[in-house]
N, C-alpha and C positions, 0 to 999 in steps of 0.2 A: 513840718518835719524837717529836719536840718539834713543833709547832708550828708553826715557820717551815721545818723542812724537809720538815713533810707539805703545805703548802701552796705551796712550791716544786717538790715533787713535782706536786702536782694542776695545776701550770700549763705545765710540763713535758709533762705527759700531754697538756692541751688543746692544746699545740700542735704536738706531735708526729701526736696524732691527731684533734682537732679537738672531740670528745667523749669523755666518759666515765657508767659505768654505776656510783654510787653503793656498791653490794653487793660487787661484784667487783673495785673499786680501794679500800673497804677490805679487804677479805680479803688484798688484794696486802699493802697498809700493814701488816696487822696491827692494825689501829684496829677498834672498834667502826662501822656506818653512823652512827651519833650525833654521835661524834666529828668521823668526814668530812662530817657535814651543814652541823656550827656554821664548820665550814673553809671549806664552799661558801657559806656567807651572809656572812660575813666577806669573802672576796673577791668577792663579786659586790658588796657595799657599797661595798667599795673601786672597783668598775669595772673588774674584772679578768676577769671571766666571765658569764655569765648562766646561769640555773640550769633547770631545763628537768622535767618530769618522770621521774623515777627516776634523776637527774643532772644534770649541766649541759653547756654549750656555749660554745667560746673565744667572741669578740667577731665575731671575723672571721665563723665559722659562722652566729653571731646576725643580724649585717649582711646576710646573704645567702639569710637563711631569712625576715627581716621587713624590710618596708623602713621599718619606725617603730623598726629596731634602733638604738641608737644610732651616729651616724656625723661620728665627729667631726677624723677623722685620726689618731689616737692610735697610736702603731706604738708594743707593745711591744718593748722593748731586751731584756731577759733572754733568754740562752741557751735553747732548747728542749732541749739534749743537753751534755755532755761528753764528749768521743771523744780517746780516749789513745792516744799512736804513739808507738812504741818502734822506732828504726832503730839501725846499723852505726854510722854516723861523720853527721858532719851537716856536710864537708866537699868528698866525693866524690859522687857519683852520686844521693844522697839529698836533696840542698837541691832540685832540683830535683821529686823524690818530695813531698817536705814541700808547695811553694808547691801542687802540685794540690788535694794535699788542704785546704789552707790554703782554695784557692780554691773547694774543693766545701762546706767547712764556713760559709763568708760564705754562702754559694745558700742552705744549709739553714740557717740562723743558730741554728751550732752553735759552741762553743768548741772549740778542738784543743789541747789538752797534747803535746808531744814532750820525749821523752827521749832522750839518744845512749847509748849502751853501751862505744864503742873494741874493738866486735869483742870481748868480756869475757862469758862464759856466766853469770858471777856478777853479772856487772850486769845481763844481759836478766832474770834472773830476780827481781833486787830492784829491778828497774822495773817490771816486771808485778805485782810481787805489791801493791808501794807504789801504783799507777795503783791497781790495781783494790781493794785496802783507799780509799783516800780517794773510792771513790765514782765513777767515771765509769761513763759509761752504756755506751759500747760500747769496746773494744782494738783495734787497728792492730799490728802486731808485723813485723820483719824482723831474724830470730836467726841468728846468725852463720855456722850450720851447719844443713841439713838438720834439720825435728825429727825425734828419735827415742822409741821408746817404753820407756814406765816411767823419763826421765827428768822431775826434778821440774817442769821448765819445759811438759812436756807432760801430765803431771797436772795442773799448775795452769790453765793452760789447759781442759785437758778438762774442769775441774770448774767453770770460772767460770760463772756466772750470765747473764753480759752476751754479747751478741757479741762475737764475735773472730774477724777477720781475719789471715790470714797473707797479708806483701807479699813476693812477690820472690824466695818459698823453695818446695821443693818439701816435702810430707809423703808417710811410706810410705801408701798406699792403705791397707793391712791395719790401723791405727791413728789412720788421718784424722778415724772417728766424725762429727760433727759440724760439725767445724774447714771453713772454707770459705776459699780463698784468692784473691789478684788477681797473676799475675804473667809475665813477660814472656818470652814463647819465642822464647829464644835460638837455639835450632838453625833454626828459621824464620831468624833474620837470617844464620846464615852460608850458608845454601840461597840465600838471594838475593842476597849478596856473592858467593859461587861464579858462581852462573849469567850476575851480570854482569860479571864479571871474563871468562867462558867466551866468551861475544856479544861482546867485546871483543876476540877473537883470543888470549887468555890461556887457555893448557894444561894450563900446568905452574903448580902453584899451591900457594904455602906460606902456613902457618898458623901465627903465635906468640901467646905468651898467657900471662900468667902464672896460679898458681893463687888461682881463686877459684869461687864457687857457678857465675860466668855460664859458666866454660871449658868444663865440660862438657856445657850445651845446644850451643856453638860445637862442638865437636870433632864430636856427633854429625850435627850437622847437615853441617858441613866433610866428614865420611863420606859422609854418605849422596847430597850432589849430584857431591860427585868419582866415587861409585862410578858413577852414573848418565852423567856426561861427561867425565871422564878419568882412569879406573882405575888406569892407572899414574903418575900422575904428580902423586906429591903427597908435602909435607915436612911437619912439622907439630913443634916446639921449643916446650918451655916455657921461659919466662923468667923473671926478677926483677922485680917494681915496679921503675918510678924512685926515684931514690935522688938527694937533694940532692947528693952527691959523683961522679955518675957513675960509678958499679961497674957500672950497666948496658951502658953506650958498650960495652965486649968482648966480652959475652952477643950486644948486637945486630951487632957486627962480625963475629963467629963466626957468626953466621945469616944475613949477607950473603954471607959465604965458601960459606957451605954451600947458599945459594940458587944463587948461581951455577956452583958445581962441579958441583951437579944439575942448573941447563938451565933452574933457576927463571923465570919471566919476570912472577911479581906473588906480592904476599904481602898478606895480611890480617894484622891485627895489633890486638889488644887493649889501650886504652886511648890515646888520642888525645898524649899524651905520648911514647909509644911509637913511635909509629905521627911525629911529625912528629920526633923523634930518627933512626930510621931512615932516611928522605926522606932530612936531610939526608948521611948516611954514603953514600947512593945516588948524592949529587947530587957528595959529594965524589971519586968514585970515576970520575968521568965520564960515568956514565949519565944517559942523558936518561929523564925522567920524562914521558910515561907511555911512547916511543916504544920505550924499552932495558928498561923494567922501570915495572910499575903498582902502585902502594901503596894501600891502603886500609885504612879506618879502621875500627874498632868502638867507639862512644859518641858520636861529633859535638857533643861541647863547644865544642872550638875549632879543632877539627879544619881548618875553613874559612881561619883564619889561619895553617898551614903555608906553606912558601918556593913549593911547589906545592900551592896550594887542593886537598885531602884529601875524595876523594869517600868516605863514612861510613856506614855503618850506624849509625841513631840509633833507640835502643830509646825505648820511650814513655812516659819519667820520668813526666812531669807529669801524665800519661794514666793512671798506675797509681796515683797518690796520690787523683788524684781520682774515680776506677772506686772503690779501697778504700774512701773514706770514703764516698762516697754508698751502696755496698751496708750498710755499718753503719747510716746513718740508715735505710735501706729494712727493715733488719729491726728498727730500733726501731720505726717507725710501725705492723708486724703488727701485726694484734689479739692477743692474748694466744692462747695455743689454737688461733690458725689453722695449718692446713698448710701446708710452706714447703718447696720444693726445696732442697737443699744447693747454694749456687751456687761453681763453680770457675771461674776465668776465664784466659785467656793471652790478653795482647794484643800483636799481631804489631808488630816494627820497622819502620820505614822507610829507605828507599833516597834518599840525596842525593846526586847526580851532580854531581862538579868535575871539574877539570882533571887530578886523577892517575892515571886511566882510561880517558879518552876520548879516541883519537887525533884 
């Protein structure tokens, strides 16, 4: 290791964790203590740390352990960490993922690397492999599919070094090992679109969606409060994405037919595109919104600016980028060899109440 990167390393450490123990951060390096001693004089020359017995101490620690430390303003710039995220598209649903984390890595003044994939298993895996060759400290990851085991993406994972974060995905429990995740329960959000749709005088209640990771928290959840407040009265269609050409417009006009041959009187509906396409097929149809039939939304992007203000289920983008990346920095600042619980996280949606719901 040369030089500039064992001594980028040791500043790194100090501010990650504020001190280090000579013996044991070489042993990490692979350096001789000699080596890392002339590293620690070197930068403390320079005014970058202060040295301490059996190691040293950032500036900040020194400032606050002596008050003859030096104090002079000096805010180091350099990154304490490089944290690598690998999302789906950086289009839909994830720019907002991004800014959290964005915004947890400024708090902990860390760099963020992202990379997009296009939904491509060949890409997640030559982003991960390419992040975690060039060196970042901890991964971010959200792969296009469930991981499965004895694929290479989950090997490489399993064998990294660094932490890794899984955003947004579920892993089989029987191969999880390690791997710790942050991401959003879905079926919580259609449990509390049901229930409000239900306290709205709404029965009969259909469900569309097209396929993706989120449909199936939706679906179970869309079960489990229908079965609890109205057992028989439920529709549930997949659909297509929108499509620049409109090949949707049929799919949703055939699940309006079908809502209302059922007795339908609200639907839920995946994807805010979706979800204000349909609205207006309702509105062309004569029905008054919410009083003939109640629409609602799942994601609240824009939901708000439908022809009828789109009450939404809005899952907790920003919330999940930056839960992810701050539990990365929390396990880089462990001490080395400390005990650490395996953290798994789901963070619940939220409910926004407009006009498409509310007589």
């Amino acid at each position: 290791m040369h030089a500039a990167a064992r001594r980028d390393g040791i500043l790194r450490e100090l501010e990650l964790r504020g001190s280090l123990h000579t013996t044991s951060l070489a042993a990490r390096m692979g350096v001789t203590t000699m080596t890392l001693w002339r590293d620690l004089v070197a930068l403390e020359e320079s005014g970058l740390l202060t040295r301490v017995h059996g190691g040293a101490v950032s500036l900040a620690v020194a400032q606050q352990q002596s008050p003859e430390a030096r104090n002079d303003g000096h805010v180091l710039s350099r990154p304490v960490a490089t944290i690598g995220m690998i999302v789906p598209n950086m289009h839909y649903y994830y720019p907002e993922v991004i800014r959290g984390a964005s915004q947890a890595a400024n708090e902990s003044n860390c760099r963020l690397v992202v990379g997009g994939t296009s939904y491509s298993p060949d890409e997640e895996l030559r982003q991960a492999t390419r992040l975690i060759a060039s060196g970042v400290d901890a991964l971010m990851v959200t792969p296009r599919d469930p991981i499965q085991e004895t694929t290479p993406l989950q090997q490489l994972l399993e064998n990294a070094r660094i932490p890794v974060v899984i955003v947004e995905r579920s892993v089989d429990e029987a191969i999880a090992g390690r791997l710790e995740w942050v991401r959003t329960d879905h079926a919580y959000g259609a449990e509390i679109a049901v229930r409000h749709l239900l306290e709205n005088g709404n029965e009969r209640i259909a469900l569309a969606a097209g396929r993706s990771n989120t449909t199936t928290g939706l679906m179970a959840g869309y079960d489990r409060a229908m079965s609890a407040g109205a057992p028989s009265s439920r529709l549930t269609r997949m659909i297509s994405r929108p499509s620049v050409n409109g090949v949707i417009l049929p799919e949703l006009e055939a699940l309006l037919d079908d809502c209302l041959t059922s007795g339908m009187t609200a639907a839920i509906l995946l994807g805010d595109a979706v979800a204000m396409a349909f609205t207006d097929l309702v509105l062309e149809r004569g029905l008054r919104i919410p009083e003939d039939f109640a629409v609602l939304a799942y994601d609240d992007d824009v939901a708000a600016f439908a022809t009828v203000p789109l009450t939404a289920i809005a899952p907790p983008k920003r919330e999940l980028g930056h839960a992810a990346l701050r539990l990365c920095v929390d396990r880089l600042r462990q001490q080395e060899g400390a005990a650490s619980t395996v953290m798994r996280m789901s963070l619940l949606p939220t409910l926004h109440v407009r006009e498409s719901t509310v007589r």
